[in-house]
C-alpha positions as CSV (number, residue, x, y, z in Angstrom):
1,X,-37.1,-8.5,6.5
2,X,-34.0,-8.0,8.5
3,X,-31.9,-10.6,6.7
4,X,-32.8,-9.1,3.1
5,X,-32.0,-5.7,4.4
6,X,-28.5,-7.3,5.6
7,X,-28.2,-8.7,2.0
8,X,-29.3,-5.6,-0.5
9,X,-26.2,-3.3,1.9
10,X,-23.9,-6.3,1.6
11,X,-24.7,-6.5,-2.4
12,X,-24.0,-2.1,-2.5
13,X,-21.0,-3.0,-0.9
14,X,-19.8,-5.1,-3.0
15,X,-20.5,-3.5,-5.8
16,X,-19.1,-0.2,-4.7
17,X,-15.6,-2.3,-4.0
18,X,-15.7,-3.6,-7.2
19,X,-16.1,-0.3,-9.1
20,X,-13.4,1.0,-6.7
21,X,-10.9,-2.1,-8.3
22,X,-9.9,-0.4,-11.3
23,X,-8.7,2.7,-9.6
24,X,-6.6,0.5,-7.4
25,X,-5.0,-1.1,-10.1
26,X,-3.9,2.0,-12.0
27,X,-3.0,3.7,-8.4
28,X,-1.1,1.0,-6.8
29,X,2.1,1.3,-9.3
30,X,2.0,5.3,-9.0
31,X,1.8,4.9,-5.3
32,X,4.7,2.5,-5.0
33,X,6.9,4.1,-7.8
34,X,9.7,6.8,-5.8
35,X,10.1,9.9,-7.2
36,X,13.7,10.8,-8.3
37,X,14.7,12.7,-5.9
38,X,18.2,12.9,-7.2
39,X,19.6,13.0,-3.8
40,X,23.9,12.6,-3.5
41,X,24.9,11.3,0.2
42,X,27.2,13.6,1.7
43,X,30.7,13.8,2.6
44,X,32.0,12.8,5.9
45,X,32.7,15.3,8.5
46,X,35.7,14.5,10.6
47,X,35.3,16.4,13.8
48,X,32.0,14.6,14.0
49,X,31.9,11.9,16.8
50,X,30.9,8.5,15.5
51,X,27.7,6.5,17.4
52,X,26.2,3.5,16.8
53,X,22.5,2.7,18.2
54,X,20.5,-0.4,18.5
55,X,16.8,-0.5,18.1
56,X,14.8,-2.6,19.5
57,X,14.9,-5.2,17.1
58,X,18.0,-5.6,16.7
59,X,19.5,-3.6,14.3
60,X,22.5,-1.0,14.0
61,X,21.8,2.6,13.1
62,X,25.1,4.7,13.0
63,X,25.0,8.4,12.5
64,X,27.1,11.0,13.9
65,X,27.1,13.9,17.0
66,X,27.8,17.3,16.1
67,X,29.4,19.0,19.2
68,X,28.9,22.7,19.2
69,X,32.5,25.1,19.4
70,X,32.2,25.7,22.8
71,X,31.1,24.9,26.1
72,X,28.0,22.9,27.0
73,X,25.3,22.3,24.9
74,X,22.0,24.6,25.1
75,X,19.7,21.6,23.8
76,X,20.0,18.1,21.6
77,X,18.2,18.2,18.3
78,X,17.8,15.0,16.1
79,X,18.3,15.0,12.7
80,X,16.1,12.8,10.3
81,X,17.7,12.5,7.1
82,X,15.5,12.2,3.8
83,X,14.9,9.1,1.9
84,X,18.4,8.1,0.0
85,X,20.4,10.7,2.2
86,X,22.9,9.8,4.9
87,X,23.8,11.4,8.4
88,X,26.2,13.3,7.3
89,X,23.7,15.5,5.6
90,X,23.1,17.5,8.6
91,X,26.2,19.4,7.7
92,X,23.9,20.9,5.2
93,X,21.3,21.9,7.3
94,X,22.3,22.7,10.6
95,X,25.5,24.4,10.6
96,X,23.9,27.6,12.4
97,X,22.6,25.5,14.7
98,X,25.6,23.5,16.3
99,X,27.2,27.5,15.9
100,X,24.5,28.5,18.2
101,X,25.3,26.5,20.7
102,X,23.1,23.3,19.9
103,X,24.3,19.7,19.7
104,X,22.9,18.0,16.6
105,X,22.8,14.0,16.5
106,X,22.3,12.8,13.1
107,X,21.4,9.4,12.0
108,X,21.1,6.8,8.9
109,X,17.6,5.2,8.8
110,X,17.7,1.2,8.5
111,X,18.4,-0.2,4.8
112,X,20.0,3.4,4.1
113,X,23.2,4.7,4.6
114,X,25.3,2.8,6.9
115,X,23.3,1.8,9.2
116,X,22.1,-2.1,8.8
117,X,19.6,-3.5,6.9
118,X,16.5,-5.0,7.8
119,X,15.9,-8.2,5.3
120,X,13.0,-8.3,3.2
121,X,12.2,-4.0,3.2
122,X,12.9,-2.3,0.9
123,X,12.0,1.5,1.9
124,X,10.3,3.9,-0.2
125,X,9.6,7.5,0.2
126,X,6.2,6.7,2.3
127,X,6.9,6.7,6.1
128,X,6.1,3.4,8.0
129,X,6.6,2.0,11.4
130,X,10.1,0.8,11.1
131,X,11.1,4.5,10.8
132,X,9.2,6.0,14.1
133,X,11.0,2.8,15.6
134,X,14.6,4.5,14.2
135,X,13.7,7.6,15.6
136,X,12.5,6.1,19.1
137,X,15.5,4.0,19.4
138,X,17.4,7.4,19.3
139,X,15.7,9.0,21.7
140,X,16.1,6.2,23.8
141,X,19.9,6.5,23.2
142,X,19.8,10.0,24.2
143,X,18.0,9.2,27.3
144,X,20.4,7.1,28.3
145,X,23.7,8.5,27.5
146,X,25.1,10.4,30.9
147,X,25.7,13.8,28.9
148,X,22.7,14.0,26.7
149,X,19.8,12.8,29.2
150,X,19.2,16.0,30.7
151,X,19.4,18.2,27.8
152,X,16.1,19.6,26.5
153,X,15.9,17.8,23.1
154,X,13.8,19.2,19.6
155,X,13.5,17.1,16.2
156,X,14.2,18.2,12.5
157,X,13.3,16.8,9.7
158,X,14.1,16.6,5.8
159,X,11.4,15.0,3.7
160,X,10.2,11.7,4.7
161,X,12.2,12.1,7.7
162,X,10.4,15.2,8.6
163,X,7.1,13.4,8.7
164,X,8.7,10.8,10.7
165,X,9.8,13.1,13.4
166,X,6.0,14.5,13.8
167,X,5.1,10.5,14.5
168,X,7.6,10.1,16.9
169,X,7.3,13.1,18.5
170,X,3.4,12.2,19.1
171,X,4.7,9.6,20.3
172,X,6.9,11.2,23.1
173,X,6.2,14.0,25.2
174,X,10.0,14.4,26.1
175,X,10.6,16.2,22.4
176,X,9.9,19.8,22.8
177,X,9.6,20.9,19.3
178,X,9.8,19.7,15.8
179,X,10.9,21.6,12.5
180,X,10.1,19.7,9.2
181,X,11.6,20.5,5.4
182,X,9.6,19.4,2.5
183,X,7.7,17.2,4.3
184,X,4.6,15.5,4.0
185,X,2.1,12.3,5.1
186,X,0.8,9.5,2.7
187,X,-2.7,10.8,3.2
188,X,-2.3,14.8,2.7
189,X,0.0,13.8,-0.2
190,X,-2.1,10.7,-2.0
191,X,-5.7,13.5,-1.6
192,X,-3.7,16.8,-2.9
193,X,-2.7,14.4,-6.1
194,X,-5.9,12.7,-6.4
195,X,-7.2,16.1,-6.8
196,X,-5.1,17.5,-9.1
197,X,-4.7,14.2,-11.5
198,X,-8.1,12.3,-11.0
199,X,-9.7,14.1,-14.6
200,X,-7.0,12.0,-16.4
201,X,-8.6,8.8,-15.6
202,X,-12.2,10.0,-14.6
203,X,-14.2,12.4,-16.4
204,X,-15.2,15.3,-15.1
205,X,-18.7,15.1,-14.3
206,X,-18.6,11.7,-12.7
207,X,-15.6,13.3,-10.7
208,X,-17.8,16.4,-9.4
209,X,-20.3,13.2,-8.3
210,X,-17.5,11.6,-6.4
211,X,-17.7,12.5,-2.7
212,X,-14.3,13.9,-1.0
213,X,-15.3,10.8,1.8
214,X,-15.4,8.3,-1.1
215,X,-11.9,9.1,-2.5
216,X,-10.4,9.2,0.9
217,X,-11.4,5.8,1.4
218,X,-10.6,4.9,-1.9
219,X,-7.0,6.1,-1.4
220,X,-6.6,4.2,2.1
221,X,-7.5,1.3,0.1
222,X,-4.5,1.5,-2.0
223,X,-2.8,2.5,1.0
224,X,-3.6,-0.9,2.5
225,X,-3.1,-3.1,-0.5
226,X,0.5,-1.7,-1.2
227,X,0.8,-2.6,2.3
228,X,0.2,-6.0,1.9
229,X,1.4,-6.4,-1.4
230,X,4.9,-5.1,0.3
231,X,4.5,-6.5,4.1
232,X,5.7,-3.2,5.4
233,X,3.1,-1.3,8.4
234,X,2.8,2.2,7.1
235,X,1.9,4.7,9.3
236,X,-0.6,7.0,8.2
237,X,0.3,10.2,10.3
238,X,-3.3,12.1,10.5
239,X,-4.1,9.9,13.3
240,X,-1.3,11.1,15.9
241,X,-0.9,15.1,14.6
242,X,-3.6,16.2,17.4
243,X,-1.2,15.1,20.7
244,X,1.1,18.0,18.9
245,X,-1.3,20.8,19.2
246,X,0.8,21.7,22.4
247,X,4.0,21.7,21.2
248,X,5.6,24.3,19.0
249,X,6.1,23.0,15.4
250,X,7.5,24.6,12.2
251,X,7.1,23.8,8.6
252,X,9.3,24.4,5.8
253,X,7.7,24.7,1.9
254,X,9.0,25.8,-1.2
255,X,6.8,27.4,-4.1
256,X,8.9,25.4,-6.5
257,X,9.2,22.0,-5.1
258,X,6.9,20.0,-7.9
259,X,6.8,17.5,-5.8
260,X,5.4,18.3,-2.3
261,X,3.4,21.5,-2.5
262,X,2.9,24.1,0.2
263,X,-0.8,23.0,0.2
264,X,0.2,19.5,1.5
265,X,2.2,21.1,4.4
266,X,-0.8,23.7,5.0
267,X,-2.9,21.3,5.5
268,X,-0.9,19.1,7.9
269,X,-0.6,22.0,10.2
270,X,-4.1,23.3,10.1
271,X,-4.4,19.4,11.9
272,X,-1.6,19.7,14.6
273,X,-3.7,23.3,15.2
274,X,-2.2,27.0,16.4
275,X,1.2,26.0,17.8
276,X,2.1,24.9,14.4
277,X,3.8,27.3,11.3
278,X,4.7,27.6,7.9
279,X,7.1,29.1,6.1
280,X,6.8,29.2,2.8
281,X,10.2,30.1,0.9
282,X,9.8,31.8,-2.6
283,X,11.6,29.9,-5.4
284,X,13.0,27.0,-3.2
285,X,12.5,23.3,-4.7
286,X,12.5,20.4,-2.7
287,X,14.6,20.2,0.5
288,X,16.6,23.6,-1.0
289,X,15.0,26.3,1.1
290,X,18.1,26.5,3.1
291,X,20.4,26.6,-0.4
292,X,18.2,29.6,-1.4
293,X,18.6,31.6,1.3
294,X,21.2,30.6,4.0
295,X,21.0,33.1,5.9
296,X,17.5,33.5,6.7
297,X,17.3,29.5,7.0
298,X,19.7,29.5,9.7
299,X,18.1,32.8,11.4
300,X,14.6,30.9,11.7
301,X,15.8,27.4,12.6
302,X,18.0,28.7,15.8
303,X,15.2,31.5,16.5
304,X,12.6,28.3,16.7
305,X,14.7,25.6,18.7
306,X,15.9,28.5,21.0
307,X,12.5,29.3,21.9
308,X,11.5,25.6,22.0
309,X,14.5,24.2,23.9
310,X,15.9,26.7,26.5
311,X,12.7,26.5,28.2
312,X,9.6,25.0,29.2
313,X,8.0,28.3,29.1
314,X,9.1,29.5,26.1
315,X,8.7,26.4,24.0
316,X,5.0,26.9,24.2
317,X,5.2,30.7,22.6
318,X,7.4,30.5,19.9
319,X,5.0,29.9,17.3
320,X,3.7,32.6,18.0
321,X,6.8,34.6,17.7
322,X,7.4,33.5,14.3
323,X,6.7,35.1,11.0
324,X,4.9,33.0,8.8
């Protein structure tokens, strides 16, 4: 009796796998295709101080440190560039901050910019575990260098590289804060799309029979064949969002980015839980809040890392202390 009940689940789960095959196959290409992002890399800046950091495998990030005008720095903040950007991007976002006093180390990801490549990847705009190993290795720099290891030190984020400073901040309890542009996970993004394109490829009754269970674990299949279809460990960032919940953390949106939608970054702080915001900016596309309104850009980001970095005590009300 016990063996044929072992055999009638085993025959349901197959067959459920195999009716899941056909999604996968019209998925997977979607998944793995980049969007084009249209991004330009930017133009060096000279009075930027050259670094060069070695992770733990070996390889050779370079990036840049962005000293502020005067005196010592108030706080260090790391600058994850998006997918097909470069370091010297941060010129584009953080100019209020090195004016208010921070220091802003900016990096190139490995296989972009110029830092070195690893052989074999080839990165896309999902977020795997060779990036949270960039970002580490940074911090790690920073730790070690004698005039950065006792500053209080934040993360921000454009795009992918937002996502990956949530995942390494999880990962370490030294970084205070986080701010994120346009930024996103492979599971909030793969679900919000699923959603809004499934009824091209399923019809709409067998869709409203489809638990929301069932196509999550449909979509993490995809997840894990692209993964070893491409040999690349993604990481799938729902899993570490909770150990953020203490930590203040700000998210940037636009109402016209087409790509990642303020839903997407909604959802991803209703999971890291009340020290987490969201700014959504009327009319901004992807990664252009800050090119639709300066200003206000600057105001927020300096109000946020100032609460977040120039104390302990502070850094755990600034949330708070933020319009949404």
């Amino acid at each position: 009796m016990g063996w044929a009940i072992v055999g009638i689940v085993a025959a349901l789960l197959l067959a459920d796998l195999l009716m899941r095959l056909p999604f996968v196959r019209v998925v997977l290409p979607i998944f793995e295709n980049v969007p084009p992002f249209g991004v330009r890399p930017s133009p060096p800046v000279p009075e930027a101080e050259p670094l060069e950091i070695t992770t733990r495998d070996g390889l050779t990030l370079r990036g840049s440190l962005h000293r502020p005008p005067r005196g010592k720095p108030r706080g260090l903040i790391v600058f994850c560039p998006e997918l097909q950007s470069n370091h010297w991007s941060a010129a584009a976002y953080c100019p209020g901050l090195v004016e208010a006093g921070f220091a802003v180390l900016a990096f190139d990801f490995r296989n972009q910019g110029e830092s070195d490549s690893l052989p074999g990847y080839e990165p896309l705009h999902w977020m795997t575990r060779y990036e949270v190993a960039d970002v580490e290795a940074v911090l790690d720099h920073a730790a070690r260098s004698p005039e950065l290891k006792d500053l209080p030190v934040g993360l921000f984020g454009i795009s992918r590289g937002g996502g990956t400073a949530l995942a390494a901040a999880a990962n370490r309890p030294r970084v205070r804060c986080v701010a994120c542009d346009s930024s996103f996970s492979i599971d909030a993004m793969t679900m919000f799309f699923a959603a809004r394109w499934a009824e091209v490829y399923v019809p709409r009754w067998l869709l409203r029979l489809i638990p929301q269970w069932h196509l999550r674990t449909t979509l993490a299949l995809v997840r894990l064949v692209s993964q070893w279809r491409r040999g690349v460990p993604y990481a799938v960032l729902e899993r570490s969002l909770r150990r953020l919940r203490d930590r203040p953390v700000l998210m940037v949106a636009g109402t016209a980015d087409t790509y990642v939608r303020p839903a997407v970054a909604q959802e991803l702080a209703r999971r890291i839980g009340p020290s987490c915001s969201v700014w959504v900016v009327k009319g901004a596309k992807h990664n252009m809040a800050r090119a639709k309104h300066p200003e206000e850009y600057d105001r927020r980001m300096v109000e946020f890392f100032a609460a977040g970095l120039d104390s302990a005590d502070a850094a755990g009300r600034v949330a708070a202390r933020l319009p949404i």
